[in-house]
VMD Tcl script that draws the C-alpha trace (Angstrom):
set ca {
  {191.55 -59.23 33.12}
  {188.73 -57.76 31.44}
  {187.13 -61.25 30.52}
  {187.43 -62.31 34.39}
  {185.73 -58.89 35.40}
  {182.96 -59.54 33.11}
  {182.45 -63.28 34.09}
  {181.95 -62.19 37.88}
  {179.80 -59.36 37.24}
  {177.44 -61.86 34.60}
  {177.18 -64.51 37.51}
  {176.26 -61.44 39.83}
  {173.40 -60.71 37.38}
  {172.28 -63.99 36.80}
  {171.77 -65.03 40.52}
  {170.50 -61.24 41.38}
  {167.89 -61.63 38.79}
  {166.62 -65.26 40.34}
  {166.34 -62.97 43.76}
  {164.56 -59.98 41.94}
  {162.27 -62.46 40.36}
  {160.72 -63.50 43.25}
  {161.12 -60.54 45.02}
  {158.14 -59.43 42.02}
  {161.16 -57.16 40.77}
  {160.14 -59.55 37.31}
  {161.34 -56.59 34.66}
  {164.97 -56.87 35.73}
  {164.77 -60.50 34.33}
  {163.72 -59.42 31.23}
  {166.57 -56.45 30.87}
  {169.37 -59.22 31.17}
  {170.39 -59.46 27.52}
  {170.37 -55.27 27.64}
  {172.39 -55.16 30.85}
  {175.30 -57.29 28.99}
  {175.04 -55.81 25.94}
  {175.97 -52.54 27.86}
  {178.05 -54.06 30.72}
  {179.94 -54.79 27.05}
  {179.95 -51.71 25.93}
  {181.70 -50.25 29.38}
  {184.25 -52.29 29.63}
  {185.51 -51.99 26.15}
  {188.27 -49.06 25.25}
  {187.27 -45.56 23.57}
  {189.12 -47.12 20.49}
  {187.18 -50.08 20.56}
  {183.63 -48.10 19.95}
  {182.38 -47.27 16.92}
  {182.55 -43.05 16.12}
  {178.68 -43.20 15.73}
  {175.88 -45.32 15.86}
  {172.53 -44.95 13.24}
  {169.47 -46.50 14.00}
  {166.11 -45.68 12.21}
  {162.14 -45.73 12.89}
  {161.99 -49.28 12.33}
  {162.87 -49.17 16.11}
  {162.04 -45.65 17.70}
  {160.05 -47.07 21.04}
  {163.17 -47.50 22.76}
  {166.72 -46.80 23.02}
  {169.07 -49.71 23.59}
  {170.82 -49.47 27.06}
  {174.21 -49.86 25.88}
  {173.89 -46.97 23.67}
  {174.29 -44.59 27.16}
  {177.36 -46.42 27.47}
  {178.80 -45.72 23.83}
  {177.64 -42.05 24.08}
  {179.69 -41.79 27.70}
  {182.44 -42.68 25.74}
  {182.13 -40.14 22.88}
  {180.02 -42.15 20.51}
  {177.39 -40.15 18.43}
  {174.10 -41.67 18.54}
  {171.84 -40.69 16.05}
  {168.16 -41.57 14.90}
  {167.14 -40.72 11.53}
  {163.50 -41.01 9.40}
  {163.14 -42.86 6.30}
  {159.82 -41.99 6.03}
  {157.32 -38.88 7.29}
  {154.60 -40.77 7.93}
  {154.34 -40.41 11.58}
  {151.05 -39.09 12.58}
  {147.42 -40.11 13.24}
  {144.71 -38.35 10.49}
  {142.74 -35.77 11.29}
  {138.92 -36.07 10.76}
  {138.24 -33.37 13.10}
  {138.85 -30.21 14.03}
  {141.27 -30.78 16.67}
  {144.87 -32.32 15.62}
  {144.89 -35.85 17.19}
  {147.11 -36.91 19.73}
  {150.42 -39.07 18.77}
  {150.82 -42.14 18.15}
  {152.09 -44.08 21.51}
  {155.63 -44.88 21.86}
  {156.91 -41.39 20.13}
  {156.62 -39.48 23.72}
  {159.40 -42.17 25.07}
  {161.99 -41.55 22.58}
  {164.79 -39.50 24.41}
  {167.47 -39.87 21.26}
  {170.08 -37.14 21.55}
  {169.95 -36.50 17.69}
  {167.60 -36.56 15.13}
  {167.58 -36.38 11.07}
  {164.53 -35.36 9.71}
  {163.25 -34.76 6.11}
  {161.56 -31.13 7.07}
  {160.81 -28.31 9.05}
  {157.16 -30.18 10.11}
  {159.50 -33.17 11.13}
  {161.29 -31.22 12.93}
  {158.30 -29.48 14.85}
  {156.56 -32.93 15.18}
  {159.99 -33.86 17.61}
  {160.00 -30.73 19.65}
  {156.21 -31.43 20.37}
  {156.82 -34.87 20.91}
  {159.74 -35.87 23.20}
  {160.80 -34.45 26.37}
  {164.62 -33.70 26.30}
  {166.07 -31.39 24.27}
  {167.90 -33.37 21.11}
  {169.89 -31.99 18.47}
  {167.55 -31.95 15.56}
  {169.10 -31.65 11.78}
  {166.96 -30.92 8.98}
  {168.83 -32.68 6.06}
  {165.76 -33.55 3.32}
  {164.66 -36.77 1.91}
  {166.46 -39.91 3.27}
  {167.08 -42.86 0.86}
  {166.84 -45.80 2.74}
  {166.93 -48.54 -0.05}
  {167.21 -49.59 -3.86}
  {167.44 -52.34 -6.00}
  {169.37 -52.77 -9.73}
  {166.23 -53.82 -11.52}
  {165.74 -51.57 -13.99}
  {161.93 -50.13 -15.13}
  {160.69 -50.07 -18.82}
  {158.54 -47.74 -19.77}
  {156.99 -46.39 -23.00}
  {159.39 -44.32 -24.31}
  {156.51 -42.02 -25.95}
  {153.53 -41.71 -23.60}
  {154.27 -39.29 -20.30}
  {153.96 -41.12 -17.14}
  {152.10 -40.46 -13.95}
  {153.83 -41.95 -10.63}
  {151.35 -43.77 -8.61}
  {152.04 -44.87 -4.45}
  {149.29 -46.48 -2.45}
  {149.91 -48.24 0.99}
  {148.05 -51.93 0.76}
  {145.97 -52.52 3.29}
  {146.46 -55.82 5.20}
  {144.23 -58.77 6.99}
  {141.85 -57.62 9.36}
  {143.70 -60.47 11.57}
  {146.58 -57.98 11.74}
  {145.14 -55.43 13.37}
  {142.94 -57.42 15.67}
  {146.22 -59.29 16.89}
  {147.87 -56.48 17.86}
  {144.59 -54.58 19.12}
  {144.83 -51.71 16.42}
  {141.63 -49.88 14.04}
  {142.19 -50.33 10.71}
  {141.96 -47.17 10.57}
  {142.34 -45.06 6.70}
  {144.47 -48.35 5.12}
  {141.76 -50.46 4.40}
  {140.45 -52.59 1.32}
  {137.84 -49.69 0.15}
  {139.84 -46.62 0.46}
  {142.60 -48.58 -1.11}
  {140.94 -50.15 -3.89}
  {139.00 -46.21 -4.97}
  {142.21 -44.71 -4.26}
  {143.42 -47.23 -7.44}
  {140.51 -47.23 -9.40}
  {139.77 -43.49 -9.64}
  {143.83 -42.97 -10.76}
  {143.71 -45.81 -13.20}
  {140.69 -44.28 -14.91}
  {141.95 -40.80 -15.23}
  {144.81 -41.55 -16.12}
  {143.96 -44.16 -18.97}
  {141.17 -41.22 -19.83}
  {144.29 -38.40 -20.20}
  {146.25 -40.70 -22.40}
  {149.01 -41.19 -19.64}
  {150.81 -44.09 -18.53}
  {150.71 -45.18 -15.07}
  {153.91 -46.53 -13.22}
  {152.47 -48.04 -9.82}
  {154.80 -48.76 -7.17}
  {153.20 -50.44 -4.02}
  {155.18 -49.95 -1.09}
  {156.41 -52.73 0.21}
  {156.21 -56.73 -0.49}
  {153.89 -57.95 2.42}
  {153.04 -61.63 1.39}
  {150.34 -62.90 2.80}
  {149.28 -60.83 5.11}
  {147.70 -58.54 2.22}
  {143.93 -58.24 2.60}
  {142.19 -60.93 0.09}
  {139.93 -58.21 -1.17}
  {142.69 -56.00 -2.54}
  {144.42 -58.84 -4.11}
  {141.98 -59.56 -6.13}
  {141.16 -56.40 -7.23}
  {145.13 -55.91 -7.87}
  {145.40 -58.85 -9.85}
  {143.00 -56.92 -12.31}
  {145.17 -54.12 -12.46}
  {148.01 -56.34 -14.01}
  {145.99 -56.50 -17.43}
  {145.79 -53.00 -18.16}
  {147.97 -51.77 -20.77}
  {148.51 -48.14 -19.89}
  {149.62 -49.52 -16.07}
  {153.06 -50.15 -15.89}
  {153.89 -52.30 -12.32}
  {157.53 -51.71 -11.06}
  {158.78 -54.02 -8.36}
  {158.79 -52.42 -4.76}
  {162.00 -52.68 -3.94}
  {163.07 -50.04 -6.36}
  {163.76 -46.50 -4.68}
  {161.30 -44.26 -5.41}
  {163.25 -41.32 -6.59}
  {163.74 -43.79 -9.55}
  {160.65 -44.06 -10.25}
  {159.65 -40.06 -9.75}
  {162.63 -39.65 -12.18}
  {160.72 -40.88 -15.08}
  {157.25 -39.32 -14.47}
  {156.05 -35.78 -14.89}
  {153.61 -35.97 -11.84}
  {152.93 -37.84 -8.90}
  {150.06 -38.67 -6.86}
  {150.40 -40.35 -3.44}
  {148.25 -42.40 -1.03}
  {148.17 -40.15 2.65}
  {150.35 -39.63 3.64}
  {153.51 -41.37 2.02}
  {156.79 -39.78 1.37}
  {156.84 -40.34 -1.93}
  {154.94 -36.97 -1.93}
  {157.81 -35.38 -0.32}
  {160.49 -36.53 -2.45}
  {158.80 -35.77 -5.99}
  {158.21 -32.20 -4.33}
  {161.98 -32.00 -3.50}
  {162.48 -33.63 -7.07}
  {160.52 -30.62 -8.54}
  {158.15 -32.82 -10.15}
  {154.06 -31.66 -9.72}
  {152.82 -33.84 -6.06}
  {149.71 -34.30 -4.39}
  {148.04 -36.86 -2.16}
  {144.87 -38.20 -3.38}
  {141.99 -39.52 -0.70}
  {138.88 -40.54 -2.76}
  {136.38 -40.23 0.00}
  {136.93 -36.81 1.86}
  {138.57 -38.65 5.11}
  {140.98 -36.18 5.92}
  {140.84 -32.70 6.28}
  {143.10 -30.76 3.90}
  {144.43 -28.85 6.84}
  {145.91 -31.55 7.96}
  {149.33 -31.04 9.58}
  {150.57 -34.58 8.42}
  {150.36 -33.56 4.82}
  {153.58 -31.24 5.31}
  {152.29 -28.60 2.94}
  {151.70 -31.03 0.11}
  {148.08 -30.95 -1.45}
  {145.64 -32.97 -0.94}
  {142.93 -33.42 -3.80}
  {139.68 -34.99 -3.07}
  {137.20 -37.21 -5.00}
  {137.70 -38.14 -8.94}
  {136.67 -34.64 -10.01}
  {139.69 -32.57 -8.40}
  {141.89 -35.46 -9.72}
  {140.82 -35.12 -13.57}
  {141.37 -31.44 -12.89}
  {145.09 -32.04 -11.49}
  {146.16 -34.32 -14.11}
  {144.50 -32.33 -17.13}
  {146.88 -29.69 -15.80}
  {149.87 -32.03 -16.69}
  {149.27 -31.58 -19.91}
  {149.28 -27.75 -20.13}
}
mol new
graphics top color blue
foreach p $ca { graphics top sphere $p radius 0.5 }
foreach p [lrange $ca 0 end-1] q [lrange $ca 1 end] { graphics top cylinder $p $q radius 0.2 }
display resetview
């Protein structure tokens, strides 16, 4: 019975959308696959729907159309944060405005890492969600293990590698902060000081991007391999893991990483070579931000005390 309801009200769609199409009503064609899915969702039984649904910021500039349907029939829908890094820099005096996309989220609960997570949501979207403050999310791992020297104290290192210019000229974007010169100083100043202090450094690059990383890095990356004191651990490993088995950690702005060594207890700053940002910046959520190589020798010599 329920199969025969469906099949009607799918043939209804179809030839409606062929009318609507040339009626210049062309966006209903492209919200067929989300009308099933939900036309799905509202025919099925209460005990046929999942108690709640998760989905993350891998996919915050919309909410599926069939989720309305699971919440009207007592689903929980719920959007969490792997990550904190959510907001333009500011280079100026005035906070800049959001990214776009955030200001159409209308999810009716939220997990965030913090309190200036939490904020960034009630300035952000228009409804009034259920926001839960719940810490540091752990979104992945891996079981390859990391070897370090068992007697020389390690310094945690996360950078953000910046990609082709291509990239962001596809997808009309401004390079913005990420790019192969803030990137490569951001390396090179932490590699010396910490080779100068007698530490060893653990780098963990964020993610594995392929090809798409910018040529210019690369190479300079490569070089990085042949240092002895630099110790490279494969991206996919969580970075608690890694934070576990240093006694500091500097982070590229503004990655969590920061956040979850602070939570961790371990010493945490961000580290922007050139004076970019302002160290009022909202986006740092409280964590410090130490400019140019001369505040970073000072940080790390105050490891070792």
């Amino acid at each position: 019975m329920v199969f025969i309801k469906f099949l009607k009200w799918s043939i209804f769609l179809v030839l409606n959308s062929f009318l609507d199409y040339f009626k210049g009503f062309w966006w209903n064609c492209i919200l067929i696959n989300e009308s099933i899915s939900a036309k799905r969702v509202n025919l099925s039984n209460s005990n046929q729907i999942a108690l709640s649904y998760i989905f993350n910021n891998s996919d915050w500039i919309y909410r599926p159309l069939w989720t309305y349907e699971a919440e009207s029939k007592g689903a929980e829908i719920v959007f969490y944060f792997y990550s904190t890094n959510c907001e333009p820099f500011k280079t100026t005096q005035d906070n800049p405005a959001i990214y776009r996309g955030y200001a159409a989220m209308n999810w009716p609960k939220y997990l965030v890492w913090d309190v200036h997570q939490s904020n960034f949501i009630k300035r952000t979207v228009s409804n009034k969600p259920q926001i839960d403050i719940v810490g540091p999310i752990w979104n992945q791992d891996s079981n390859i293990t990391i070897d370090l020297p068992n007697s020389i104290p390690a310094i945690a290192v996360f950078d953000v590698q910046p990609v082709r210019s291509s990239f962001y000229q596809k997808l009309a974007l401004y390079p913005e902060y990420y790019i192969p010169a803030n990137a490569i100083a951001f390396l090179k100043d932490i590699s010396l000081s910490i080779e100068n202090h007698g530490f060893t450094m653990i780098w963990k690059r964020k993610r594995n991007i392929g090809k798409l990383i910018h040529p210019q890095f690369k190479h300079y990356a490569e070089g990085l391999k042949q240092s002895k004191h630099i110790v490279i651990v494969d991206p996919d490993i969580a970075a608690n893991r890694v934070i576990e088995k240093s006694i500091g950690v500097i982070s590229m702005p503004f990655t969590s990483t920061a956040l979850i060594a602070k939570n961790m207890g371990k010493p945490s700053v961000y580290y922007d070579p050139f004076g970019v940002i302002l160290k009022d910046d909202r986006g740092s959520h409280d964590i410090q931000i130490i400019t140019g190589i001369d505040e970073l020798n000072e940080w790390i010599r105050s490891l070792i005390l």
